[in-house]
N, C-alpha and C positions, 0 to 999 in steps of 0.2 A: 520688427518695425511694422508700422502697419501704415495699408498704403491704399489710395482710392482710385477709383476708377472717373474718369470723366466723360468717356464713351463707351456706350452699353455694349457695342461689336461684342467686345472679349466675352461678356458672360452672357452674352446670347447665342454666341457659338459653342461655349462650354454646356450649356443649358441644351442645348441640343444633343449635344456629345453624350451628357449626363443620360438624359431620359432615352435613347439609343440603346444606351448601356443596359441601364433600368429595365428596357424590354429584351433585350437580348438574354440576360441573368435570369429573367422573370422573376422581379424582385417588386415588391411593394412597397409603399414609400415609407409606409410601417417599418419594416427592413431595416429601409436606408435612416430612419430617425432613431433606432434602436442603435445598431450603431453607433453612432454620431453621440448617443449619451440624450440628445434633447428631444423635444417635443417635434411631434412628426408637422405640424402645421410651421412652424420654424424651420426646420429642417428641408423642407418642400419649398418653399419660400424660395431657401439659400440655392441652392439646388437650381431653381428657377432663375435666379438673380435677383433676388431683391434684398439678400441680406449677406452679410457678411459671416460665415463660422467661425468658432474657435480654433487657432492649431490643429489642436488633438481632432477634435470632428472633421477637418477639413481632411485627414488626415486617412482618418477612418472611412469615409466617404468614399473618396479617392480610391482606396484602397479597395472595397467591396464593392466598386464599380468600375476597375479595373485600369484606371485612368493613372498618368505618371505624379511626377511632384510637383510638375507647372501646372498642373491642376487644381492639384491642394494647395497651392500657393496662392492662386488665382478664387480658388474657393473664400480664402482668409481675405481678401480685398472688395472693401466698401463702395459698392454699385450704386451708380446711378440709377435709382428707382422709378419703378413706375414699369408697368407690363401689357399696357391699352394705350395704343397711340393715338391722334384726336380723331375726334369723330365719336360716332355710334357705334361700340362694339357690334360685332356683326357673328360670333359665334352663340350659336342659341342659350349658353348656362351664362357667361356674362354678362350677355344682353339682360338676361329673366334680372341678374343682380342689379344693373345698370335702370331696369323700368323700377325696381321695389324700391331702388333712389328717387327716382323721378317720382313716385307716387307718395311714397313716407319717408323721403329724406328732410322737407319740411317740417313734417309732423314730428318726427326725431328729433332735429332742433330745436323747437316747440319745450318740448318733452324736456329733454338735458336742461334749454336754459329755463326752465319755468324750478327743475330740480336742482340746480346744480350754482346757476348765477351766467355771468357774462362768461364763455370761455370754451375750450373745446375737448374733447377725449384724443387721448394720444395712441397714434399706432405705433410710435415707438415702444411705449412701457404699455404692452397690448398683449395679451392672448386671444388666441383664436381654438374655437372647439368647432368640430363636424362630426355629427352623432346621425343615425341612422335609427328609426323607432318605427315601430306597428302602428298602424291608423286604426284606429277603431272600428272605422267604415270600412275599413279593407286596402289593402295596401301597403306601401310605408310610405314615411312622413321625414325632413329632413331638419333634423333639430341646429342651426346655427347660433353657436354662442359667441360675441363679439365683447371684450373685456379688456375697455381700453381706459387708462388713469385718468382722472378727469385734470386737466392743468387750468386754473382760472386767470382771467387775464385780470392783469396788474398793472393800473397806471403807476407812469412813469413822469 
C-alpha cells in the first residue's frame, strides 16, 4: 500500500541516518543509485526526502546502508517536499542556485513561454543530470542538465 507522509520529521531524521551511514560505508551516492537500479540524481533525492522509492530500491538501499525494514519502509513513503525552508538559503552552493533564479529565472520564463506557449515544466516527469567537464581556460566547469516535461495550461 502506499502511504504519505504529512510531516517531514520522519524523513528528515532518516535523511540523516542515511547520509551518517553513507559516510560511515564510504560509499558514494553513485553506489547507493547503482543499487537501487535508478538514476543517481533520483536516487539522492529519495535518500534526502524528497521522493518516494520503489520497494525493491527501498530495499536495496536500506540494505547497503545498513539500515532495518522501518527504513525501507519509510523510504517507499511519499514526502512532503521541499528541502530550503523560507527565507534566503544561507549555504554558499544553494544560495549560487538561489541568485541564478533571481538573475535568469525571468529570463527562463521568458524563454519556455515565448517556446513553448502558456504553461510550466514539470519536476515531477523531470530528469536531472550533474556532469563535471574541463574549462578550456583552465579548470573545470559544472555542466547542469534540467529536463523537465513541458505540461501546458488548459482552460477549463
Amino acid at each position: 500500500m502506499v502511504h504519505a507522509q504529512f510531516d517531514p520529521t520522519a524523513r528528515q531524521v532518516l535523511a540523516a541516518a542515511a547520509v551518517d551511514a553513507k559516510i560511515t560505508k564510504d560509499l558514494t551516492w553513485q553506489q547507493i543509485a547503482d543499487a537501487a537500479g535508478l538514476s543517481v540524481a533520483f536516487v539522492t533525492a529519495a535518500v534526502l526526502g524528497q521522493h518516494a522509492l520503489p520497494r525493491d530500491a527501498a530495499t536495496a538501499v536500506a540494505e547497503l546502508l545498513g539500515m532495518d525494514d522501518d527504513a525501507a519502509k519509510l523510504l517507499q513513503t511519499i514526502p512532503t517536499r521541499g528541502s530550503i525552508p523560507g527565507g534566503v538559503p544561507t549555504d554558499p552552493t544553494i544560495y549560487r542556485f538561489y541568485e541564478m533564479l533571481q538573475v535568469y529565472g525571468t529570463t527562463l520564463k521568458a524563454l519556455v513561454h515565448e517556446q513553448f506557449g502558456d504553461g510550466i515544466i514539470s519536476a515531477i516527469n523531470f530528469k536531472l543530470d550533474v556532469r563535471k567537464v574541463a574549462d578550456p581556460e583552465g579548470g573545470e566547469r559544472a555542466v547542469i542538465t534540467l529536463d523537465g516535461k513541458y505540461l501546458p495550461t488548459e482552460p477549463f
